[in-house]
LUMTOR-312792 format. One record per residue (C-alpha): x, y, z. Coordinates in Angstrom, 2 decimals. Example, Ala and Ser with C-alpha at 12.3 -4.5 7.8 and 13.67 -1.06 7.14 Angstrom:
BEGIN
> 12.30;-4.50;7.80
> 13.67;-1.06;7.14
This chain:
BEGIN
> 0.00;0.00;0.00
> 3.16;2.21;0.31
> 3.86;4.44;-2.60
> 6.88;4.61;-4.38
> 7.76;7.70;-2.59
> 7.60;6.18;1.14
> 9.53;3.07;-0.09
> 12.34;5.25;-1.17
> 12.09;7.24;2.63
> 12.25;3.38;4.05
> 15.15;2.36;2.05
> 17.00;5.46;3.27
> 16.24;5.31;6.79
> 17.85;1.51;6.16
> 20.68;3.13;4.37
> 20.25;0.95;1.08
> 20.31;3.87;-0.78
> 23.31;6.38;-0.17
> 23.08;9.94;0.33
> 24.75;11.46;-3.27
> 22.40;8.71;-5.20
> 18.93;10.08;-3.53
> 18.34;12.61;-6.51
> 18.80;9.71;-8.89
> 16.62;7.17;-7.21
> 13.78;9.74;-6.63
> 14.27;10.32;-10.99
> 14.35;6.53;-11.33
> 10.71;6.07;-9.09
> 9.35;9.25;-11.22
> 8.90;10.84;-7.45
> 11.00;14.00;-8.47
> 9.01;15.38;-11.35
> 11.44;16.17;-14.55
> 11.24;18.82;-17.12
> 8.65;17.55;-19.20
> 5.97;16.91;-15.97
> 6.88;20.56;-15.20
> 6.06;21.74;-18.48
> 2.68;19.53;-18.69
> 1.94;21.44;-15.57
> 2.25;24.68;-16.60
> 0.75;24.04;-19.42
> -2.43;22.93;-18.22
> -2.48;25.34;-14.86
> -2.42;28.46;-17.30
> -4.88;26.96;-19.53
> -7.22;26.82;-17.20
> -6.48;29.97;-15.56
> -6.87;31.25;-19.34
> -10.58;29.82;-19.20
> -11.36;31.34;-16.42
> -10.25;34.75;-16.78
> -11.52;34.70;-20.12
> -15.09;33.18;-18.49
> -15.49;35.96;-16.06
> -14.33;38.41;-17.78
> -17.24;37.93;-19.99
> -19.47;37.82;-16.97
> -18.05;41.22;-15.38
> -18.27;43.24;-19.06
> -21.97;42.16;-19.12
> -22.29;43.59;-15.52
> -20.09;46.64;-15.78
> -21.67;47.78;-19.46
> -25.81;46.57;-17.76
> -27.61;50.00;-18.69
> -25.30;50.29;-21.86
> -26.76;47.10;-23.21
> -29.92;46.23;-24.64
> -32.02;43.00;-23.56
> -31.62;41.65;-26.98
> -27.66;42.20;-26.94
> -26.89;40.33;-23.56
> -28.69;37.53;-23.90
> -27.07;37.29;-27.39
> -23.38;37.82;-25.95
> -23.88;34.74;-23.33
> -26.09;32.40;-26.08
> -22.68;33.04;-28.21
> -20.72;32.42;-25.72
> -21.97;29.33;-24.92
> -22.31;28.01;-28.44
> -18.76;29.01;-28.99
> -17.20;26.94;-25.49
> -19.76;23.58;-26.96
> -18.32;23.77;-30.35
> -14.30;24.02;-28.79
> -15.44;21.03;-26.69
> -16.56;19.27;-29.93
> -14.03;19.98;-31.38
> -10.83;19.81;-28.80
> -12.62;16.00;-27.55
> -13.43;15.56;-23.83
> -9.62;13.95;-22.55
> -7.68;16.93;-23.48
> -7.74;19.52;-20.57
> -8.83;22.48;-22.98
> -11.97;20.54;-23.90
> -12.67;20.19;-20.24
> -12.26;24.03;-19.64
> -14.66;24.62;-22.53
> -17.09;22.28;-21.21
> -16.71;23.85;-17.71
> -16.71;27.70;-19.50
> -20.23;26.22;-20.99
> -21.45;25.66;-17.40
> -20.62;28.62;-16.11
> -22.52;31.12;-19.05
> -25.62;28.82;-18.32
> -26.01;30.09;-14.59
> -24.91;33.39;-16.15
> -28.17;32.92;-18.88
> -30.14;31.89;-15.97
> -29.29;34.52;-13.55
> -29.69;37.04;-16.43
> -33.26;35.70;-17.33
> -34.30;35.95;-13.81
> -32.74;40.10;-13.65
> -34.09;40.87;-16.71
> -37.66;39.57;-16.52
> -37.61;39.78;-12.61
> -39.73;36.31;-12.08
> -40.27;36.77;-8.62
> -38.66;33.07;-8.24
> -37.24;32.23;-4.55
> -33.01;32.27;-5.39
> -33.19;28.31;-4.54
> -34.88;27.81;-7.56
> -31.57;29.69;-9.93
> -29.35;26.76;-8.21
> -31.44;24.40;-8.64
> -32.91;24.87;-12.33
> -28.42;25.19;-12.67
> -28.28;22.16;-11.50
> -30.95;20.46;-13.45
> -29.27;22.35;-16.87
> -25.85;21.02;-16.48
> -26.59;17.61;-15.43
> -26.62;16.41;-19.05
> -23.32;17.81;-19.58
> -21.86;16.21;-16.13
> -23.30;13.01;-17.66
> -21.26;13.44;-20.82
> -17.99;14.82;-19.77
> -17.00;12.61;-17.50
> -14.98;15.15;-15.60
> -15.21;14.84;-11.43
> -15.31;19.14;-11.36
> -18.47;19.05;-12.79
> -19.81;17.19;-10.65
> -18.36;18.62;-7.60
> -19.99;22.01;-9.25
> -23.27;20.14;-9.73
> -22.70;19.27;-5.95
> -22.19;22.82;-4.41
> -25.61;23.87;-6.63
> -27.29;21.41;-4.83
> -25.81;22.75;-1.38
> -26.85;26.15;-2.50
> -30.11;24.96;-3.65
> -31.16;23.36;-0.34
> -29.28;26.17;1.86
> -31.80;28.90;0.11
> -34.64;26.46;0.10
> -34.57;25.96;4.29
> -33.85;29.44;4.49
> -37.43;30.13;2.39
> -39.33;27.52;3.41
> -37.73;26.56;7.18
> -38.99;22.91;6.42
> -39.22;20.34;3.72
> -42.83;19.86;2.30
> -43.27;22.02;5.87
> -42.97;19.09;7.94
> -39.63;17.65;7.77
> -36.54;19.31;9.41
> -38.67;22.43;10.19
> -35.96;23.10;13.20
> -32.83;25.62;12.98
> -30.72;22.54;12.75
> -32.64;21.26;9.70
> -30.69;22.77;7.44
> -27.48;21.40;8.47
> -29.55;17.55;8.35
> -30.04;18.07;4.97
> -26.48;18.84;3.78
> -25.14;16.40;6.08
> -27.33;13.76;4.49
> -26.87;14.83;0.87
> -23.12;14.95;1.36
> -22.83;11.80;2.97
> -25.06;10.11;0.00
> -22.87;11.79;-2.32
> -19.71;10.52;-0.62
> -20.89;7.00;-0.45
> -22.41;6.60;-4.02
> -18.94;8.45;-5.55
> -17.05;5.92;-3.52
> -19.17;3.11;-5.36
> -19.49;4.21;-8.27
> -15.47;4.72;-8.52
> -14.72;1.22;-8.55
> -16.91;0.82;-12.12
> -15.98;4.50;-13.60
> -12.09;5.08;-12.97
> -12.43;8.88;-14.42
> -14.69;9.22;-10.76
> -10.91;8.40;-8.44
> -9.97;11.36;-8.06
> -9.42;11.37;-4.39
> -9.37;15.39;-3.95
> -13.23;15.48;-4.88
> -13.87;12.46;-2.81
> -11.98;14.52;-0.25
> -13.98;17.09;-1.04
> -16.95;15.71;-0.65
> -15.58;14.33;3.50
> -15.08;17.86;4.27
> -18.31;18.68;3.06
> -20.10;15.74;5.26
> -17.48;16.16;8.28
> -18.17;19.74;8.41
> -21.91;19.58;8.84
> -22.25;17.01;10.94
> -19.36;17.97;13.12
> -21.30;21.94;12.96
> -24.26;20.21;14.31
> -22.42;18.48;17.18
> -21.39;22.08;17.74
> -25.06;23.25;17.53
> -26.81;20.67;19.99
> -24.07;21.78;22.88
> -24.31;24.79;22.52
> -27.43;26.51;21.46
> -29.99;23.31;20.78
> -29.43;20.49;23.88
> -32.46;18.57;22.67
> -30.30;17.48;20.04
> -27.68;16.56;21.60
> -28.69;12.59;22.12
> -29.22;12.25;18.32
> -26.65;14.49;17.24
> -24.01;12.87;19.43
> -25.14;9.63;17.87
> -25.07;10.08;14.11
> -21.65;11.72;14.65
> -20.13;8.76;16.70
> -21.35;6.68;13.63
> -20.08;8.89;11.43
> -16.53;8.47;12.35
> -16.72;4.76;13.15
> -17.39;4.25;9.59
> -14.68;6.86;8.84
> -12.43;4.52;11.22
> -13.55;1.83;9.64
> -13.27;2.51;5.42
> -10.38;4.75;5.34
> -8.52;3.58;8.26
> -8.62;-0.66;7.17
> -10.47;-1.05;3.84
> -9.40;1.72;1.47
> -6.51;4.03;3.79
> -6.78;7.43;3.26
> -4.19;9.69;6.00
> -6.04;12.84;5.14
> -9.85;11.15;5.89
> -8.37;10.12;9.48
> -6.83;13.57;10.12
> -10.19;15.12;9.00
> -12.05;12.72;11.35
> -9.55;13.84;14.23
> -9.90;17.38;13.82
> -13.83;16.78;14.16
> -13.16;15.34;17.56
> -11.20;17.61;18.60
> -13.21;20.45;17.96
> -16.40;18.51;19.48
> -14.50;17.86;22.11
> -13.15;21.25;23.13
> -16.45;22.82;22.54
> -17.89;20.34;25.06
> -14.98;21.01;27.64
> -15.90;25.14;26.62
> -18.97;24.60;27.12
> -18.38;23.40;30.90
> -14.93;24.77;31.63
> -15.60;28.28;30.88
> -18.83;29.13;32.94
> -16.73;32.15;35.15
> -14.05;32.96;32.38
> -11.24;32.10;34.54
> -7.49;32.28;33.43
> -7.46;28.70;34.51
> -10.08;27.37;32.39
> -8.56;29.09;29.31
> -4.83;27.82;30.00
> -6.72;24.22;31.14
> -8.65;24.48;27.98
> -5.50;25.25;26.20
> -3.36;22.21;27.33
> -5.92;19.76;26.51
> -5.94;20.89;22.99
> -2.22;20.77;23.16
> -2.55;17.12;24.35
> -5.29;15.94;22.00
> -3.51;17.35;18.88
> -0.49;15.32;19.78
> -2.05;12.04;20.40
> -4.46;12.87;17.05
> -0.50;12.89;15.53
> 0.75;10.24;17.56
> -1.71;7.94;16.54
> -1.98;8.83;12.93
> 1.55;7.85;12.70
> 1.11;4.74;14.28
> -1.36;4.23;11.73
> 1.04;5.08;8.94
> 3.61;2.74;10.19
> 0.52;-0.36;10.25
> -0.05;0.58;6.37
> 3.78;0.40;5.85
> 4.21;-3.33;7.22
């Protein structure tokens, strides 16, 4: 489970390899990137910083020039826009990286279209209903790219989309999660579904491996439900049975997939900080009643201690993965 990188660090700390043949080993394992990686980089990191400069620069012309324009004229500069980026993905293919910054440029105009549609005409629609009609839009496009940033776009609409909708409504179909914690539920649970069926559906569709969107997605989940640990303690203490209990599960299954069946060193971290940070807030919560020096500098060695043994152990872990 090592990677090539880790068995070179073993072999030194065993002194197989010597000091003045490091570099070359590190060339050999294609650890140390060479010229041409360097170049690939570059290449594709101002690409897309290209696309996106040209993208909203297209976006903030429309918006500085607004009373200058007609109707007519801005929907036609987006509409061409976004006819030009689908005919450059066409025609550049999906795999290369400028055909995924087209198809990503595309996205981007349609919220653009949408968002002007809804200024222009002023449909009196709630602002849940922009993300999620964005959402809707693109999903054809996620479908056919096969790229994991569309989807973690598609994703964040959705977050919008049910942020704005609690925030309307304060309930879902006015029964469900009507509470001021219902809104964190809802992400929680659509970021956890999202994290398990990307997880699945990786092992079929390789493209969907990217592990920074899967770790994308963790942060999303571990955020949430470790906010709503946060939220029963302190302001909600109804809460604080059920909340205490999906979060416990939470990181057993954390332990459990990314610690023995699939490792993963930052999920573990991620899942440490999240204790950590539940438990100082609980130790807050009881500790600092009177404001005392004491509490604070108690408060502040316990953190001390738990982020230690959170590193302590997380090496221990390493070393298990290693052997």
């Amino acid at each position: 489970m090592s990677s090539p990188r880790n068995q070179i660090v073993e072999l030194v700390e065993h002194g197989a390899i010597p000091a003045e043949k490091i570099g070359e080993a590190l060339r050999v394992a294609n650890v140390a990137p060479d010229g041409k990686t360097w170049r690939t980089f570059i290449d594709a990191l101002l690409l897309w910083l290209g696309g996106l400069a040209l993208g909203f620069s297209g976006v903030f012309f429309i918006a500085y020039n607004w009373n200058d324009l007609g109707r007519f004229l801005k929907f036609g500069l987006v509409e061409v826009c976004i006819v030009l980026v689908i005919v450059a993905y066409w025609k550049l293919g999906g795999e290369a990286v400028a055909g995924k910054v087209s198809l990503f440029l595309a996205t981007i105009f349609l919220g653009v279209l949408l968002a002007l549609y809804g200024q222009t005409y002023q449909t009196g629609a709630d602002p849940w209903q922009l993300f999620f009609t964005w959402a809707l839009l693109m999903l054809p496009w996620a479908l056919i790219g096969r790229f994991p940033l569309l989807w973690i776009v598609w994703v964040v609409l959705i977050n919008l989309a049910i942020v704005l909708y609690h925030q309307t409504f304060r309930s879902v179909f006015w029964v469900m999660f009507s509470s001021d914690s219902g809104m964190l539920w809802m992400v929680f649970g659509f970021n956890t579904a999202a994290l398990i069926a990307w997880e699945l559906l990786a092992e079929t569709w390789r493209w969907l491996s990217e592990r920074w969107a899967i770790r994308l997605l963790a942060v999303a989940s571990g955020v949430s439900i470790t906010w709503l640990v946060m939220h029963a303690i302190f302001i909600h203490e109804g809460d604080k049975a059920l909340s205490g209990l999906v979060w416990l599960t939470w990181l057993g299954a954390l332990y459990v997939f990314y610690g023995r069946l699939r490792p993963d060193m930052f999920m573990l971290a991620g899942g440490c900080l999240s204790g950590i940070v539940v438990a100082v807030a609980f130790l807050s919560k009881h500790l600092l009643k009177e404001f005392s020096s004491g509490s604070f500098l108690l408060l502040a060695f316990l953190v001390i201690a738990m982020g230690t043994g959170a590193a302590v152990w997380l090496k221990q872990v390493h070393r298990e993965w290693q052997s």
